[in-house]
RODRENGU-617357 format. One line per 5 residues: for each residue x, y, z of N, C-alpha, C. Coordinates in pm, 1 decimal, padded with zeros to 6 digits. Example, Ala and Ser with C-alpha at 12.3 -4.5 7.8 and 13.67 -1.06 7.14 Angstrom:
// residues 2
01319.0,-00569.0,00780.0,01230.0,-00450.0,00780.0,01320.0,-00330.0,00780.0  01285.0,-00225.0,00708.0,01367.0,-00106.0,00714.0,01290.0,00003.0,00787.0
//
This chain:
// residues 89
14292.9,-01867.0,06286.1,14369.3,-01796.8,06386.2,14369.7,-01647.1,06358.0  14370.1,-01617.6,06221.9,14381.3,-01437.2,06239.2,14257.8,-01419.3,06234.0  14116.4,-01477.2,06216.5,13970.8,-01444.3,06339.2,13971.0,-01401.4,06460.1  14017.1,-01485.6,06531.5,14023.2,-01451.2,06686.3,14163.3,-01325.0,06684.7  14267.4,-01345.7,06576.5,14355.1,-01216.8,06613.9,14273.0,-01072.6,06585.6
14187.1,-01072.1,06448.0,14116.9,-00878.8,06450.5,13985.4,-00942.2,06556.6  13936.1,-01050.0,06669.0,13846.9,-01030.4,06703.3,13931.3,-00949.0,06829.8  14034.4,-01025.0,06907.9,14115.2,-00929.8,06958.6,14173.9,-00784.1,06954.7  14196.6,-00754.7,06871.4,14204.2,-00642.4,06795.0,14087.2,-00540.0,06797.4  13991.3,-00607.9,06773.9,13826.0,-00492.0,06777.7,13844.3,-00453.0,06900.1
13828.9,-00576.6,07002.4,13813.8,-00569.1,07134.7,13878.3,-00454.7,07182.1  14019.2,-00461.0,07174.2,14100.1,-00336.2,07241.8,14043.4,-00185.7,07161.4  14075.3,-00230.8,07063.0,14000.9,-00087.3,06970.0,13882.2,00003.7,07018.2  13785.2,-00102.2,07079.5,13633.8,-00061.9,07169.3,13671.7,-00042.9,07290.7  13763.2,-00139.8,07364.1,13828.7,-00055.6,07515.2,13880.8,00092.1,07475.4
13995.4,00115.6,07415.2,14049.7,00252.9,07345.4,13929.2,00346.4,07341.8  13849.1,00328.9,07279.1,13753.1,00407.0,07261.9,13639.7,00421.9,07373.5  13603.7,00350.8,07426.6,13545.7,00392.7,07575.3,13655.5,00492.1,07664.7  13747.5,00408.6,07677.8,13865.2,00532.9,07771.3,13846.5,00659.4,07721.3  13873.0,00661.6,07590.9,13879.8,00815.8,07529.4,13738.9,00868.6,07541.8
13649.1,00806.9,07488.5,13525.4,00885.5,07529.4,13474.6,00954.0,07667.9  13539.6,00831.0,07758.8,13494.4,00865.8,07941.0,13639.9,00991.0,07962.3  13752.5,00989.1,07914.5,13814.9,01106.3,07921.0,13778.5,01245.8,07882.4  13685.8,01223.3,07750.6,13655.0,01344.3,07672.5,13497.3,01423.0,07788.0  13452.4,01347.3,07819.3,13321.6,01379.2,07883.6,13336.7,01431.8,08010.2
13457.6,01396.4,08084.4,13472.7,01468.3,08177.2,13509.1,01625.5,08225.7  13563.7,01646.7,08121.6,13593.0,01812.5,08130.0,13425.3,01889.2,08119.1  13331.4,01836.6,08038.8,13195.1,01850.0,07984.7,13098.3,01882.7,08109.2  13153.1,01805.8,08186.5,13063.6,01821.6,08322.3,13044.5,01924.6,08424.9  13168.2,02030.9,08372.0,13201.6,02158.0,08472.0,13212.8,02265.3,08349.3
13111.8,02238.4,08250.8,13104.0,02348.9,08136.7,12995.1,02432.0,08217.4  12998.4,02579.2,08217.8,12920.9,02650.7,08270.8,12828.7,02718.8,08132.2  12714.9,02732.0,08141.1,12600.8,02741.9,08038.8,12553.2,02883.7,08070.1  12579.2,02969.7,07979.9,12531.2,03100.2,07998.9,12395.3,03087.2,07914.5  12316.5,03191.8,08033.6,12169.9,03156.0,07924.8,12157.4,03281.4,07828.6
12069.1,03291.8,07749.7,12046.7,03411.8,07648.5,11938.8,03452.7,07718.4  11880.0,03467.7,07811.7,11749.1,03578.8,07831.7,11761.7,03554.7,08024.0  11830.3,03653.3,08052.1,11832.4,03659.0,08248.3,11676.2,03573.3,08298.0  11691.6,03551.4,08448.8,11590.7,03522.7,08509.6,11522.7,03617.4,08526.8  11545.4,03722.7,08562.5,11511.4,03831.9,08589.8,11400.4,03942.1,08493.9
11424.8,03878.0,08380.2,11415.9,03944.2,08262.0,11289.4,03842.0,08204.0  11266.1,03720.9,08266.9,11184.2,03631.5,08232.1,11070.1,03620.3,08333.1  11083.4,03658.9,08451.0,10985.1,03673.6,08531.0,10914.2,03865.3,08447.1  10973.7,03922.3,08442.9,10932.6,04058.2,08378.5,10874.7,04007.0,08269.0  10884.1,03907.4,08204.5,10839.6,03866.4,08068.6,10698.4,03791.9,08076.6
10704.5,03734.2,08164.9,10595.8,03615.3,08225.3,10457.9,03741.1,08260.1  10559.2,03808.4,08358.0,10396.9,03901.5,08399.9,10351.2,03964.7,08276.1  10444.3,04035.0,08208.0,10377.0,04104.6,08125.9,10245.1,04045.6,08017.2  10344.0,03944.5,07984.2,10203.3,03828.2,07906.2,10122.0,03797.4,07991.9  10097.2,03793.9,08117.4,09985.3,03732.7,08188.3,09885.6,03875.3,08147.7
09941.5,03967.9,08217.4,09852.4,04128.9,08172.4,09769.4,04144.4,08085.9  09865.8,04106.7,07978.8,09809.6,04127.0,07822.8,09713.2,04006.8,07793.7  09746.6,03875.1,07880.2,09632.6,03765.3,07880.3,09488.7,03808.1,07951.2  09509.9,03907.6,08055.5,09417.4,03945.7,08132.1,09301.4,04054.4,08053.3  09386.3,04142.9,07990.1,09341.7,04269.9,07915.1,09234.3,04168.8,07774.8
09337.8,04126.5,07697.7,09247.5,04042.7,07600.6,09139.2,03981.7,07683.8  09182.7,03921.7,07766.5,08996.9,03832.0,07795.6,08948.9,03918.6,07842.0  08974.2,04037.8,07861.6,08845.2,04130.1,07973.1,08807.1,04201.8,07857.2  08883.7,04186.7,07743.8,08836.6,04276.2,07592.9,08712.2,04178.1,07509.6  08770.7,04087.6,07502.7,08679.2,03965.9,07447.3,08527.2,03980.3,07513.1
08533.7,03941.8,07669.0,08472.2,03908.0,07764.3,08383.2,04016.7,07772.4  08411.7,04132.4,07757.2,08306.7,04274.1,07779.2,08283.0,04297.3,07683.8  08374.3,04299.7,07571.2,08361.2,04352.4,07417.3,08274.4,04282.1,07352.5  08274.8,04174.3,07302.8,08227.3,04090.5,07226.8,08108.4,04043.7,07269.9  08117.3,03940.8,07383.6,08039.7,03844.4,07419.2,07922.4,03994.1,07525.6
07992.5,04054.0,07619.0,07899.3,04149.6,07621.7,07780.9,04235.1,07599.2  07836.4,04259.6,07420.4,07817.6,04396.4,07385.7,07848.7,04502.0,07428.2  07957.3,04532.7,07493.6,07988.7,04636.9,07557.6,08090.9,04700.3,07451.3  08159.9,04825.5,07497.8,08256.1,04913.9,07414.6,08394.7,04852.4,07458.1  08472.1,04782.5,07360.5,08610.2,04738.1,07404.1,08680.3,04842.2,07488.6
08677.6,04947.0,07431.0,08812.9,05056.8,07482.4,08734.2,05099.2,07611.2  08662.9,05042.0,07662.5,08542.5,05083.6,07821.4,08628.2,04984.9,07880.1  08735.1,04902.9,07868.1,08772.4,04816.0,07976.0,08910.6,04907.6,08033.3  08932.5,04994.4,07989.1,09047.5,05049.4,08023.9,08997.0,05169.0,08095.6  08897.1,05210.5,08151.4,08822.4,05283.2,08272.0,08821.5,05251.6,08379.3
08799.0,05283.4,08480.0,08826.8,05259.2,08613.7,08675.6,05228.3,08676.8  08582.8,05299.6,08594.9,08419.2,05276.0,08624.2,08375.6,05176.9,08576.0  08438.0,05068.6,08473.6,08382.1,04991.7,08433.8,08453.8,04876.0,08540.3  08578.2,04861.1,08619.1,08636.7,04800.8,08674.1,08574.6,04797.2,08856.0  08550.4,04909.0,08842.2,08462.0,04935.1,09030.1,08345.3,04846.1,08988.3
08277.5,04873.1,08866.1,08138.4,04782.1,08857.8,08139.4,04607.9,08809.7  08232.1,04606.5,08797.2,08294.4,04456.8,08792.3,08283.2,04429.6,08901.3  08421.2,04459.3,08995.3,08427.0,04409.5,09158.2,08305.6,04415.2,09199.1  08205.8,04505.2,09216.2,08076.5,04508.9,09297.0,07988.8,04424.3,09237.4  08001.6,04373.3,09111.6,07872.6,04245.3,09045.9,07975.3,04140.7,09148.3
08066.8,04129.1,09123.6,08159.1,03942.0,09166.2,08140.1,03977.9,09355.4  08179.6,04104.5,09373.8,08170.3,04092.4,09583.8,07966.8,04106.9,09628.4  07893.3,04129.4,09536.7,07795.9,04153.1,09599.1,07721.7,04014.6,09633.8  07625.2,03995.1,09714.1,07619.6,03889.4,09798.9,07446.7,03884.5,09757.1
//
């Protein structure tokens, strides 16, 4: 008989404790989450690495595999003669 009395006993103990848990979680749900880095500030972040993704491969891409002069990608003559190899027909 005092089996079934602490099996009784658990039982409520585990009800108790669900209540309290489903009480505690509810305030949790209307916590407002401030982020550490704006949206705003992450789209500015995004382009900039794309740039610098762009610059490296056009450094690689002309520099290296080329043979060309790395610091020639930051000219404007080497960039007109780009477009006119890729638009010419």
């Amino acid at each position: 008989m005092s089996l079934n009395k602490s099996n009784q006993e658990a039982i409520k103990t585990r009800e108790q404790l669900k209540n309290e848990r489903s009480k505690e979680e509810a305030p949790r749900k209307g916590r407002i989450r401030v982020r550490l880095i704006p949206i705003w500030l992450r789209i500015i972040i995004v382009a900039l690495l794309i740039f610098l993704s762009v610059m490296v491969g056009a450094a690689v891409g002309y520099g290296v595999l080329g043979n060309g002069e790395v610091k020639d990608i930051f000219t404007k003559s080497t960039w007109t003669h780009i477009v006119e190899l890729v638009e010419k027909e």
